[in-house]
PQR file of N, CA, C, O and H, with PARSE charges and radii, in Angstrom:
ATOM      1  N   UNK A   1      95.194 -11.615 -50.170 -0.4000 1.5000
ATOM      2  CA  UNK A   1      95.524 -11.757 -48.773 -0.0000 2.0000
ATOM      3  C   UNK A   1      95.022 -13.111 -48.283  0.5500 1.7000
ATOM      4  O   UNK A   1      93.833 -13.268 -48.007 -0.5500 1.4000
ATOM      5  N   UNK A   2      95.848 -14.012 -48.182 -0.4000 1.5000
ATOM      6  CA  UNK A   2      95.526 -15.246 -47.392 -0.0000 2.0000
ATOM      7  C   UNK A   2      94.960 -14.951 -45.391  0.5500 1.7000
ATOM      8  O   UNK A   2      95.407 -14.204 -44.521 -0.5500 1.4000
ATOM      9  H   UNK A   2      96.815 -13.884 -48.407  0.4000 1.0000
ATOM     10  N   UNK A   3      94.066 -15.752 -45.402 -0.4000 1.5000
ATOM     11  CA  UNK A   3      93.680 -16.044 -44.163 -0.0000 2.0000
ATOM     12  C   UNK A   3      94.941 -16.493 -43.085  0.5500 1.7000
ATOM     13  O   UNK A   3      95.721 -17.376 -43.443 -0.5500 1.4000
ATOM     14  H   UNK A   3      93.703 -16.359 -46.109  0.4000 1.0000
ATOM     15  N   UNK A   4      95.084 -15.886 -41.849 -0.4000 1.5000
ATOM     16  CA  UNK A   4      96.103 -16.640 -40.704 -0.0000 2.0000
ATOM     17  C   UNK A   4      94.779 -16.755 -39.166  0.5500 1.7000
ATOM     18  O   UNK A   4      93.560 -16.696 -39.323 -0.5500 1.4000
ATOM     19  H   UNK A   4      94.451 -15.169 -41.558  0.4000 1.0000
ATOM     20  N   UNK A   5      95.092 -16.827 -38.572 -0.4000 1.5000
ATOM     21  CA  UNK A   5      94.379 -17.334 -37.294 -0.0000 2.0000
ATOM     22  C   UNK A   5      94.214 -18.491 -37.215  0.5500 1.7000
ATOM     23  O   UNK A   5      94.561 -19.391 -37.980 -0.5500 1.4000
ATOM     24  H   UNK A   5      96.083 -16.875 -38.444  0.4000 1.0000
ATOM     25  N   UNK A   6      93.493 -18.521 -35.969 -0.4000 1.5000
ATOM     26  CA  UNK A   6      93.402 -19.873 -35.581 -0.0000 2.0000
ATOM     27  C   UNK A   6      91.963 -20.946 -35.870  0.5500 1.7000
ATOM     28  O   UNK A   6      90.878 -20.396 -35.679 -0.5500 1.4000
ATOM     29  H   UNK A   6      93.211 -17.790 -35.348  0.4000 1.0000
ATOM     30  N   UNK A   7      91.945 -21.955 -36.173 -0.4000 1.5000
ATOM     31  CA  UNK A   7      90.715 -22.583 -36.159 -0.0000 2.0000
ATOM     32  C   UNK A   7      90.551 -23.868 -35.548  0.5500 1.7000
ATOM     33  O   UNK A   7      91.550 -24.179 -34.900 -0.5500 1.4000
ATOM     34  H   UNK A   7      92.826 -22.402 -36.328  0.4000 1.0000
ATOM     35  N   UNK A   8      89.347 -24.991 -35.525 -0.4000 1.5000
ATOM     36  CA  UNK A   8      89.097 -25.847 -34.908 -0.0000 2.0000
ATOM     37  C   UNK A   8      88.080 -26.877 -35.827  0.5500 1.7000
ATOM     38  O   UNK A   8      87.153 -26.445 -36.513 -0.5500 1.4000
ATOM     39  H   UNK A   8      88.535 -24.738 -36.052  0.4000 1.0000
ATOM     40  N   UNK A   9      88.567 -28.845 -35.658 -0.4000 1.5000
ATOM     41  CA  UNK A   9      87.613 -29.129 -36.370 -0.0000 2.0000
ATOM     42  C   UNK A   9      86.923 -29.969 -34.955  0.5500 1.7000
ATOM     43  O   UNK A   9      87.447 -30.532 -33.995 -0.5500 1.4000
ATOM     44  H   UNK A   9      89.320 -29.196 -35.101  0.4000 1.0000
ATOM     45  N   UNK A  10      85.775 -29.782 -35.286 -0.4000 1.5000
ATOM     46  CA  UNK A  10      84.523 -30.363 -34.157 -0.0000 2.0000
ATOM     47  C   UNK A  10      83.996 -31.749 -34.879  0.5500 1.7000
ATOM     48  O   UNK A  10      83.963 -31.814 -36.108 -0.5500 1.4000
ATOM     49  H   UNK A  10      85.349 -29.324 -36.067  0.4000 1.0000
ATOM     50  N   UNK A  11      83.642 -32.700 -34.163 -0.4000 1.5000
ATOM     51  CA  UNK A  11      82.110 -33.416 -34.119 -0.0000 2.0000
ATOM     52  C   UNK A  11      81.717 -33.253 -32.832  0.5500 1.7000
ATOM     53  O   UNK A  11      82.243 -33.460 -31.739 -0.5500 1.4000
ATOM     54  H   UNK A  11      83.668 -32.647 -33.165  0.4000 1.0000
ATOM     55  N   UNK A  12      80.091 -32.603 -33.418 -0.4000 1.5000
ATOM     56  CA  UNK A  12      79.371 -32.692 -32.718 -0.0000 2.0000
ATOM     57  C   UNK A  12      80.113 -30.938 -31.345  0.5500 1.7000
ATOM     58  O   UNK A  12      80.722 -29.954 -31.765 -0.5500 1.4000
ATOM     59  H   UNK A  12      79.664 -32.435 -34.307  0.4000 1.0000
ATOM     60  N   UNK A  13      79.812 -31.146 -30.189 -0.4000 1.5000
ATOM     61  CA  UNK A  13      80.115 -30.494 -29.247 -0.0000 2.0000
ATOM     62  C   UNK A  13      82.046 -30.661 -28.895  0.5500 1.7000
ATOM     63  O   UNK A  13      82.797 -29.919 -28.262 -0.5500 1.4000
ATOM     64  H   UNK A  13      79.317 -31.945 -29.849  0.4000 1.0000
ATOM     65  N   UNK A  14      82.294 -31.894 -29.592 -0.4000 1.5000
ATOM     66  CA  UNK A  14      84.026 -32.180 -29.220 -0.0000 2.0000
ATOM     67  C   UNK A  14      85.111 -31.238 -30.203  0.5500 1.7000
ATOM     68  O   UNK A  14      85.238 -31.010 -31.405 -0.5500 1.4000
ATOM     69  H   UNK A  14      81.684 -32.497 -30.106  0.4000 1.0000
ATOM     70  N   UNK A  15      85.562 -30.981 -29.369 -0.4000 1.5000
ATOM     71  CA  UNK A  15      86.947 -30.218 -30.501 -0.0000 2.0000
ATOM     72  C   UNK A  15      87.842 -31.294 -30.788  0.5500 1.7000
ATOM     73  O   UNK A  15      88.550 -31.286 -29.781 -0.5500 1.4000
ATOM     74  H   UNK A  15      85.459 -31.167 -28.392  0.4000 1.0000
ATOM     75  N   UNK A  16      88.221 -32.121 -31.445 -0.4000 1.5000
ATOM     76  CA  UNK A  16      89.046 -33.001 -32.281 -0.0000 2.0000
ATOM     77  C   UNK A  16      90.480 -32.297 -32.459  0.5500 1.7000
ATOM     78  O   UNK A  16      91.469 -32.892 -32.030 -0.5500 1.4000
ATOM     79  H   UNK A  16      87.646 -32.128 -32.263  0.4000 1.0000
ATOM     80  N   UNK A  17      90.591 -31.294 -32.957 -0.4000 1.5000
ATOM     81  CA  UNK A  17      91.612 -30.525 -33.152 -0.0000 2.0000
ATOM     82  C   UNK A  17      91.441 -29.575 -33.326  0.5500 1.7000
ATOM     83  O   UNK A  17      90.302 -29.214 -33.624 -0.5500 1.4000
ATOM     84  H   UNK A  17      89.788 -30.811 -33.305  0.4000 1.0000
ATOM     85  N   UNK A  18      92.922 -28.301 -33.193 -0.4000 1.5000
ATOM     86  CA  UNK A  18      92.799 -27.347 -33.537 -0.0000 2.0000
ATOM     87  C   UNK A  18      94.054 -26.839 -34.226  0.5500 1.7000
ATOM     88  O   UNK A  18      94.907 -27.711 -34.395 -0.5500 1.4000
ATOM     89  H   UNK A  18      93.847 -28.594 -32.952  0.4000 1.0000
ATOM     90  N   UNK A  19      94.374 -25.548 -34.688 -0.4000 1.5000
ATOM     91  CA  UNK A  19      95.548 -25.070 -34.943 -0.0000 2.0000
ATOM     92  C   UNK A  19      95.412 -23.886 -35.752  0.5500 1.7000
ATOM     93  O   UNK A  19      94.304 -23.458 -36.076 -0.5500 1.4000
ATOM     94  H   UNK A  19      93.681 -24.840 -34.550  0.4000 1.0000
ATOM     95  N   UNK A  20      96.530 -23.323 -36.104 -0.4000 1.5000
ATOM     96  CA  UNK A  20      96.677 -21.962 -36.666 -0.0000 2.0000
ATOM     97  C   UNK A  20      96.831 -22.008 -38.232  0.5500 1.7000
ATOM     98  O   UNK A  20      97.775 -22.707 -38.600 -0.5500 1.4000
ATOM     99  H   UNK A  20      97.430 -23.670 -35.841  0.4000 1.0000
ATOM    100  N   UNK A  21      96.118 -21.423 -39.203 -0.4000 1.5000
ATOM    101  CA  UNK A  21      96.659 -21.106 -40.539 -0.0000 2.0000
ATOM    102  C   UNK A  21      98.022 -20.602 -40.516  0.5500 1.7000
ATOM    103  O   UNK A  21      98.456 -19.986 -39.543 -0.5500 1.4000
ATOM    104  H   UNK A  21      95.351 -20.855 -38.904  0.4000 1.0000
ATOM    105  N   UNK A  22      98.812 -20.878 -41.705 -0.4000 1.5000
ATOM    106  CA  UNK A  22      99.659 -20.148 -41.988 -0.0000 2.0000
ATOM    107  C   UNK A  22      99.717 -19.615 -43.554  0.5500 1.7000
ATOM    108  O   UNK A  22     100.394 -20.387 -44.234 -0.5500 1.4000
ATOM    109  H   UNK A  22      98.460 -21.378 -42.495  0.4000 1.0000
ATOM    110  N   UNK A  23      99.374 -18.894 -44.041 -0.4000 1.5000
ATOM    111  CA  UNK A  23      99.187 -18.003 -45.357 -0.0000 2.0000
ATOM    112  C   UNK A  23      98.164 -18.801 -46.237  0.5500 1.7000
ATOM    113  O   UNK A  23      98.395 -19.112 -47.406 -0.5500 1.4000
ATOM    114  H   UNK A  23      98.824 -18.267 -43.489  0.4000 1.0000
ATOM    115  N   UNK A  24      96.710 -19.177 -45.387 -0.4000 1.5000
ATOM    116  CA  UNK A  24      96.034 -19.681 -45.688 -0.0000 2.0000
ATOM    117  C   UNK A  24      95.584 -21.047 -45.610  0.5500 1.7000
ATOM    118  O   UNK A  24      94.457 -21.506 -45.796 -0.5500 1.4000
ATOM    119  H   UNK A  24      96.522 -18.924 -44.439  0.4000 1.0000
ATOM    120  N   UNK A  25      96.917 -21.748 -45.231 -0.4000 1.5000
ATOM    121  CA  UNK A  25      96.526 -23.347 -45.193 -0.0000 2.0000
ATOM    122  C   UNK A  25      97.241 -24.006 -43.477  0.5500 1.7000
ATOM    123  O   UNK A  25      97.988 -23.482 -42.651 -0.5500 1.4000
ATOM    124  H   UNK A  25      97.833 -21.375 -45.080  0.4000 1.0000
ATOM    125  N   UNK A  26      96.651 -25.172 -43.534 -0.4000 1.5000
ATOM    126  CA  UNK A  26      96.876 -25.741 -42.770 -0.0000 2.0000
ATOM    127  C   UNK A  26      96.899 -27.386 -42.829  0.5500 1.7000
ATOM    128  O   UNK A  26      96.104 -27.946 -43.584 -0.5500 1.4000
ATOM    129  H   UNK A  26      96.045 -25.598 -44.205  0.4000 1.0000
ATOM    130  N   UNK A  27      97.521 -27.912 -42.285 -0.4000 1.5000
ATOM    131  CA  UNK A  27      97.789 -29.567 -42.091 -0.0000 2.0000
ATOM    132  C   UNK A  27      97.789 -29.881 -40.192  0.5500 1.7000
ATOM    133  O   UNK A  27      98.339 -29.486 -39.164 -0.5500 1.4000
ATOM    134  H   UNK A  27      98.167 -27.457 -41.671  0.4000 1.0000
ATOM    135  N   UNK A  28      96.802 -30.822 -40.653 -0.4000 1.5000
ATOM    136  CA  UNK A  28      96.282 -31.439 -39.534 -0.0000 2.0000
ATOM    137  C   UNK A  28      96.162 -32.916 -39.794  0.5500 1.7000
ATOM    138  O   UNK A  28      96.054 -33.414 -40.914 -0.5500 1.4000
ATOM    139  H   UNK A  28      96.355 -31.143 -41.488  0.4000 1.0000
ATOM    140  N   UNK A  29      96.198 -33.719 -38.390 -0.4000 1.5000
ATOM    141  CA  UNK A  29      95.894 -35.217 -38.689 -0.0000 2.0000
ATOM    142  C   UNK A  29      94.851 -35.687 -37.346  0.5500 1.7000
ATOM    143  O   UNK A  29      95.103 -35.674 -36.141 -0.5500 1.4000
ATOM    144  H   UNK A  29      96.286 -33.314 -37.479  0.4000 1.0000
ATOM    145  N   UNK A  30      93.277 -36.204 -38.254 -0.4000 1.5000
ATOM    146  CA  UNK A  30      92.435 -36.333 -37.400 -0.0000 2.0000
ATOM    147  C   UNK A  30      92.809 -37.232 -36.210  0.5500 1.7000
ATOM    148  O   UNK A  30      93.901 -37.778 -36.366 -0.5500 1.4000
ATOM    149  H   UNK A  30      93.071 -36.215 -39.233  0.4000 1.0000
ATOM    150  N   UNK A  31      92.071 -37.573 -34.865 -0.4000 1.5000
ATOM    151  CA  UNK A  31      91.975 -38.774 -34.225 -0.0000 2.0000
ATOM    152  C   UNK A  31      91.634 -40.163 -34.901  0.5500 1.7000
ATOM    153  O   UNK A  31      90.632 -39.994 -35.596 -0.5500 1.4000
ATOM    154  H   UNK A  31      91.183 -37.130 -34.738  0.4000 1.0000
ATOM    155  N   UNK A  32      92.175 -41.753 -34.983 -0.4000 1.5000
ATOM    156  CA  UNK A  32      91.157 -42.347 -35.102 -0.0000 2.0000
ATOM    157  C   UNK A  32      90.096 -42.819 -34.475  0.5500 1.7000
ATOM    158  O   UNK A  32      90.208 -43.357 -33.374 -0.5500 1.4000
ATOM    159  H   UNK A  32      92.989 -41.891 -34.418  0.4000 1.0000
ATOM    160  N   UNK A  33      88.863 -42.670 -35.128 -0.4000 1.5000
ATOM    161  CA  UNK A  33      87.536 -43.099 -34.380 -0.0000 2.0000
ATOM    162  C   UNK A  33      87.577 -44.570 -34.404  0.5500 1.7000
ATOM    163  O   UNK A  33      88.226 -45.322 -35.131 -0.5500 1.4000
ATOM    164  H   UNK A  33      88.772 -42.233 -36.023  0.4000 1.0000
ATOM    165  N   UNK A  34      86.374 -44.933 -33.031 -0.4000 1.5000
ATOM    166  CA  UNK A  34      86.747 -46.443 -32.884 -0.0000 2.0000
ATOM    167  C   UNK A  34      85.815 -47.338 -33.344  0.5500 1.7000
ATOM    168  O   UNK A  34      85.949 -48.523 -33.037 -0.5500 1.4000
ATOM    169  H   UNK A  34      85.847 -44.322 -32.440  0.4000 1.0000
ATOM    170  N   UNK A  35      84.455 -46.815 -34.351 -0.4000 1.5000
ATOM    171  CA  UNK A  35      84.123 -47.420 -35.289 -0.0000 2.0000
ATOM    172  C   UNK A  35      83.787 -47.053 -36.422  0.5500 1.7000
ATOM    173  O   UNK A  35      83.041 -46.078 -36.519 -0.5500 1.4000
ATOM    174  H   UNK A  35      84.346 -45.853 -34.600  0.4000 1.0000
ATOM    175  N   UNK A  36      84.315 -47.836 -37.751 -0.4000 1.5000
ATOM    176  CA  UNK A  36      83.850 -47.243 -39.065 -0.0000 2.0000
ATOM    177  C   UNK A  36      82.534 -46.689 -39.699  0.5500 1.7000
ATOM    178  O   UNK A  36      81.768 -47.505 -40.211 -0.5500 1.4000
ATOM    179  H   UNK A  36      84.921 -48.628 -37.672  0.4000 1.0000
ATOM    180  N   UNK A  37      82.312 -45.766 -39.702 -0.4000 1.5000
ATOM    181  CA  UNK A  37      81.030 -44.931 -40.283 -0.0000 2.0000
ATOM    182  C   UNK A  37      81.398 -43.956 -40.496  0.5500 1.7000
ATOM    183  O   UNK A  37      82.514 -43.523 -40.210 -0.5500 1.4000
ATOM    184  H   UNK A  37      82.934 -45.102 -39.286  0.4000 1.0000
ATOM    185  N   UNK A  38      80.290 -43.248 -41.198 -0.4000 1.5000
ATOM    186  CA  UNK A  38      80.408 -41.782 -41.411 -0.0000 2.0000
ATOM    187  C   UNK A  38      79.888 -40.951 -40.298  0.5500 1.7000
ATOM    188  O   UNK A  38      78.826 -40.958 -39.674 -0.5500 1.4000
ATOM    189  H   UNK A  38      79.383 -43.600 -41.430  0.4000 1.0000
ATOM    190  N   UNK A  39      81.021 -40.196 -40.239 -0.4000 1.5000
ATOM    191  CA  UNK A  39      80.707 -38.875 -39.545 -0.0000 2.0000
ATOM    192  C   UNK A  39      81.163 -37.647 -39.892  0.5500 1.7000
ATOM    193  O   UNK A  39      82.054 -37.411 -40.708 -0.5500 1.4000
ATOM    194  H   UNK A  39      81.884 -40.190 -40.746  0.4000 1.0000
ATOM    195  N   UNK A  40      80.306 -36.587 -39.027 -0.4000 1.5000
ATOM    196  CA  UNK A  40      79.579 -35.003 -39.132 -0.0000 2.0000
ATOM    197  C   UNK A  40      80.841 -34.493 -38.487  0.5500 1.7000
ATOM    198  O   UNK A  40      81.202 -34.748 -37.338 -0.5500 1.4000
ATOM    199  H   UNK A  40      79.582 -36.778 -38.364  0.4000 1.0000
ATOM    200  N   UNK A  41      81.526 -33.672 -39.446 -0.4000 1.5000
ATOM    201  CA  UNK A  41      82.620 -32.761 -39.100 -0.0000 2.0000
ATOM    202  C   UNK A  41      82.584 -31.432 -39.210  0.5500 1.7000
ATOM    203  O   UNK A  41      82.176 -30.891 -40.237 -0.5500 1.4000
ATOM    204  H   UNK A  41      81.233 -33.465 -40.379  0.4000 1.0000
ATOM    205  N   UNK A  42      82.926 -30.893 -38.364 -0.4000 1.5000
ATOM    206  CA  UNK A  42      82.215 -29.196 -38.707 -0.0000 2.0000
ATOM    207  C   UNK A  42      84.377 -28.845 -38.459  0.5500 1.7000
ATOM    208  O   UNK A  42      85.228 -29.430 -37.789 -0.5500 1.4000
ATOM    209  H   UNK A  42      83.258 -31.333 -37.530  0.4000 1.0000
ATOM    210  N   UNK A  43      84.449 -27.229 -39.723 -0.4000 1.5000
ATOM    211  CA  UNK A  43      85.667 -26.724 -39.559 -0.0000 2.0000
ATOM    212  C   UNK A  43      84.924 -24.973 -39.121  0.5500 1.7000
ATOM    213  O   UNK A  43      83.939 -24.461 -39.653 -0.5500 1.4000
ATOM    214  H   UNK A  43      83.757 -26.754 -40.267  0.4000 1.0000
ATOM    215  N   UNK A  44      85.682 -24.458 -38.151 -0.4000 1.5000
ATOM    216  CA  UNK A  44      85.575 -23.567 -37.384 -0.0000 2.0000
ATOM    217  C   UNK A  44      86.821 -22.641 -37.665  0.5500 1.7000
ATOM    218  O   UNK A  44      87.986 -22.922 -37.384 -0.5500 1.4000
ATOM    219  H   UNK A  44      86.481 -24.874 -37.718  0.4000 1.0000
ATOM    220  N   UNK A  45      86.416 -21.603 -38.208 -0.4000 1.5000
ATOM    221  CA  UNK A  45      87.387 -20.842 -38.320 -0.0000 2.0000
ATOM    222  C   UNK A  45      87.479 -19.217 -37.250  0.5500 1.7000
ATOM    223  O   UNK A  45      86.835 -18.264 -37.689 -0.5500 1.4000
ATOM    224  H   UNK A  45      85.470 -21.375 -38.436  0.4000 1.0000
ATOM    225  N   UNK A  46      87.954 -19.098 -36.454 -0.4000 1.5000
ATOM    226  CA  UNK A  46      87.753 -18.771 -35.252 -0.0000 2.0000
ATOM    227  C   UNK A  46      87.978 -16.941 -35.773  0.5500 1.7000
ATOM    228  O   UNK A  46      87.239 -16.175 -35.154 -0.5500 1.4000
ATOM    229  H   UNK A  46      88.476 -19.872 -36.098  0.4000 1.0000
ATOM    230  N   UNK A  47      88.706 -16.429 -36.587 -0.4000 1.5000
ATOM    231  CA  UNK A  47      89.302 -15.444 -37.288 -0.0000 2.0000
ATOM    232  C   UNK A  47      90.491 -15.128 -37.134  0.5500 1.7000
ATOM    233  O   UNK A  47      91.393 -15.937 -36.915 -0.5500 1.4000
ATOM    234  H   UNK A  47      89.307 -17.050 -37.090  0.4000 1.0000
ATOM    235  N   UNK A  48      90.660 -13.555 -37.262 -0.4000 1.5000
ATOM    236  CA  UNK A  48      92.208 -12.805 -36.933 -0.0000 2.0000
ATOM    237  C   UNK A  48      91.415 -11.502 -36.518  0.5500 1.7000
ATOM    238  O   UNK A  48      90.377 -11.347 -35.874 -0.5500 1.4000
ATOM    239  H   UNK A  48      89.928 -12.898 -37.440  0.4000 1.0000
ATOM    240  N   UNK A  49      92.392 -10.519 -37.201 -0.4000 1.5000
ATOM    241  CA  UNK A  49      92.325  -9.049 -37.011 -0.0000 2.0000
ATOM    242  C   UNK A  49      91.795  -8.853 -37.988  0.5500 1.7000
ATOM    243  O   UNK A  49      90.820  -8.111 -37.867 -0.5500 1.4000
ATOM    244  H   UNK A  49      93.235 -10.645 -37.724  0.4000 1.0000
ATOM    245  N   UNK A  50      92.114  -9.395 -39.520 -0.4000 1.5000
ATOM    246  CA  UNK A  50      91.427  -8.765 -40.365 -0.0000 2.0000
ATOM    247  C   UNK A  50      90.121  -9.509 -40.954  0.5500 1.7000
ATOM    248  O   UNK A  50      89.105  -8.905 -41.298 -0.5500 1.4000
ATOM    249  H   UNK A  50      92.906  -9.997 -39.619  0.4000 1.0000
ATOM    250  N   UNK A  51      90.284 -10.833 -41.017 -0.4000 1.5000
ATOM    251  CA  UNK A  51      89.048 -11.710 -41.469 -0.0000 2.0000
ATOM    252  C   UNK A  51      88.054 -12.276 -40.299  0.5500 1.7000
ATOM    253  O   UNK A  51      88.448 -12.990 -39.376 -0.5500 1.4000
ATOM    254  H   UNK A  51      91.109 -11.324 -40.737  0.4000 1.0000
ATOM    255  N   UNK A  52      86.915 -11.913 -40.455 -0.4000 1.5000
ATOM    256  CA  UNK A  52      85.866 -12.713 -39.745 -0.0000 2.0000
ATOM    257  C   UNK A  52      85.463 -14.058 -39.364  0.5500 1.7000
ATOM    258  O   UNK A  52      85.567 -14.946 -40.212 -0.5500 1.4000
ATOM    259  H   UNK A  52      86.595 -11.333 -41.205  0.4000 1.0000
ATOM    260  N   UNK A  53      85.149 -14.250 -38.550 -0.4000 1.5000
ATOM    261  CA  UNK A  53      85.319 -16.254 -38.315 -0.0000 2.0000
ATOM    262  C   UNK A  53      83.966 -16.604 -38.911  0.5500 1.7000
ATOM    263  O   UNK A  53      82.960 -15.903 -38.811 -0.5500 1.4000
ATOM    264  H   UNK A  53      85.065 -13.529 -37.862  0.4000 1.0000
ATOM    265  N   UNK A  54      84.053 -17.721 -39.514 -0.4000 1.5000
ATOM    266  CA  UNK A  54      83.168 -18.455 -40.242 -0.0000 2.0000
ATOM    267  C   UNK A  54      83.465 -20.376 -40.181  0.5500 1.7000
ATOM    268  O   UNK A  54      84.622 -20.718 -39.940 -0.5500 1.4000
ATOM    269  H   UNK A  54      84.871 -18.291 -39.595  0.4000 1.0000
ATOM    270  N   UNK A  55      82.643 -21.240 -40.353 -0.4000 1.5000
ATOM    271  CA  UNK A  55      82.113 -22.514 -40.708 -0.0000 2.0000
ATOM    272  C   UNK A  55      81.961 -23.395 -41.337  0.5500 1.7000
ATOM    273  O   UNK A  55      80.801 -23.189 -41.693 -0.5500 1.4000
ATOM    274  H   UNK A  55      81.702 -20.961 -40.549  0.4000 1.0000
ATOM    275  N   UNK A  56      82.212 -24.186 -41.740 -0.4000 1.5000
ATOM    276  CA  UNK A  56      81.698 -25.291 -42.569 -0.0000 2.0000
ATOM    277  C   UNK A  56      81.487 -26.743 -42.473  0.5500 1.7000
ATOM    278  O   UNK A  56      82.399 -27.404 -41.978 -0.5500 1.4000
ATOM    279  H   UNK A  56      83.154 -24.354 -41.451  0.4000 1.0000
ATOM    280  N   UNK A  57      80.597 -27.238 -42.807 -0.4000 1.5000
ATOM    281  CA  UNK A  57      79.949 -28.499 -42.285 -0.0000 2.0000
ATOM    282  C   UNK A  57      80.150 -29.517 -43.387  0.5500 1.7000
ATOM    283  O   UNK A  57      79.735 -29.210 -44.505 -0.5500 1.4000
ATOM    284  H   UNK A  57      79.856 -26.700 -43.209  0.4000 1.0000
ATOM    285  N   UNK A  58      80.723 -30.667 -43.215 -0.4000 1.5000
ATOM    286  CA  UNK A  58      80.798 -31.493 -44.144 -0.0000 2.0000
ATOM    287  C   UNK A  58      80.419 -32.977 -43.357  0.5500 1.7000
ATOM    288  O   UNK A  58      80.402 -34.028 -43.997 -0.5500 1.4000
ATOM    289  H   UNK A  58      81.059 -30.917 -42.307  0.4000 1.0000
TER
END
């Protein structure tokens, strides 16, 4: 059973984007930031009916 619902990717407190799985995956295209470095992206997976929402920090 693939994951559907909706999720969100954050830095920091900002939502950057969001959108819905569809049979597990999704395609998204970040903002560009307006200077080069690394940054802290968190993916938010918000759930459904059947799967629980969960996180990940990269």
């Amino acid at each position: 059973m693939a994951p559907t619902g909706r999720f969100q990717i954050r830095h920091g407190s900002k939502i950057l984007r969001s959108g819905t799985l569809k049979n597990g995956k999704a395609t998204i295209t970040l903002p560009k930031f307006k200077k080069v470095r690394s940054y802290g992206l968190r993916v938010v997976y918000l759930g459904s009916t059947k799967v629980k929402k969960s996180h990940s920090s990269c």
